[in-house]
PLY file of the C-alpha trace (Angstrom):
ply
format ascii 1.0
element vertex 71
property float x
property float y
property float z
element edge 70
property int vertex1
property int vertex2
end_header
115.59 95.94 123.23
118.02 96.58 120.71
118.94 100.68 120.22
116.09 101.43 117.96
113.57 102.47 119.96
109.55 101.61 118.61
109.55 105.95 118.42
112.26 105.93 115.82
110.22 103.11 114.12
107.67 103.87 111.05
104.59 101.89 110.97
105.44 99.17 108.61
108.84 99.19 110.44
107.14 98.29 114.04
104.53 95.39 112.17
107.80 93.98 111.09
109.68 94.27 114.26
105.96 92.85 116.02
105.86 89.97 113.22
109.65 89.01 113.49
109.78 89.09 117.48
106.02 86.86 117.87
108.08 84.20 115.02
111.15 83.63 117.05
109.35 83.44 120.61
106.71 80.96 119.30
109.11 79.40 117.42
112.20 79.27 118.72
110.88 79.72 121.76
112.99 82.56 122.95
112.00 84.67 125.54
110.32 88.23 123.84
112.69 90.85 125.43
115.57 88.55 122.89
113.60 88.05 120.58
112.50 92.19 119.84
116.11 92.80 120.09
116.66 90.31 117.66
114.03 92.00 115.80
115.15 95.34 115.90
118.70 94.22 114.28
116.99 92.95 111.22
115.69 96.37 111.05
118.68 98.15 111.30
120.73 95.96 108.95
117.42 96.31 106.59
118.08 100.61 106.90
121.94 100.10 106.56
121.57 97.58 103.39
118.94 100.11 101.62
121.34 102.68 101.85
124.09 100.35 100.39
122.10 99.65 97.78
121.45 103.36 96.75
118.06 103.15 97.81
117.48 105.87 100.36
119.84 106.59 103.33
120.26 104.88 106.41
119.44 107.23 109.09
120.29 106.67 112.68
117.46 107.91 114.82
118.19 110.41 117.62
118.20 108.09 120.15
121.09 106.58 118.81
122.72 110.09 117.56
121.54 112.03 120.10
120.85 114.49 117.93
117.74 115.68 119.34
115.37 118.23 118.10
114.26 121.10 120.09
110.26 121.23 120.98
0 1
1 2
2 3
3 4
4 5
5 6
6 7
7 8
8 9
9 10
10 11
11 12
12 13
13 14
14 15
15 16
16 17
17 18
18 19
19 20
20 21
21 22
22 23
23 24
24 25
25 26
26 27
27 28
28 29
29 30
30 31
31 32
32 33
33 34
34 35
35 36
36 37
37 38
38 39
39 40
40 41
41 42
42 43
43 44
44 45
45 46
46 47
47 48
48 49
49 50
50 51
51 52
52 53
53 54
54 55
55 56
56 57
57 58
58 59
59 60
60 61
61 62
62 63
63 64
64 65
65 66
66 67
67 68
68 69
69 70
């Protein structure tokens, strides 16, 4: 799967990710593990052109970072 994991994923974010991935496997007719990572870099490039747009930032998630919160 691409690097966002579905924990660093809001709600609407993982429907869209679900939506996206079931399109190109029925579709297309790729195989699902391609198609979620697929997925998952619509999402990101969704994040990264919000924040290019002014609207909101584009936040890596810790997995990514590493940044991880204590607790």
């Amino acid at each position: 799967m691409h690097p966002l994991k579905s924990k660093d994923l809001s709600i609407n974010e993982r429907e869209q990710l679900d939506e996206r991935a079931a399109i190109l496997e029925f579709d297309a007719g790729w195989p699902r593990v391609i198609a979620e990572s697929e997925a998952g870099r619509a999402i990101a490039r969704q994040r990264w052109l919000r924040d290019q747009d002014g609207h909101g930032g584009w936040i890596l998630p810790p997995s990514i970072t590493g940044h991880l919160e204590p607790g």
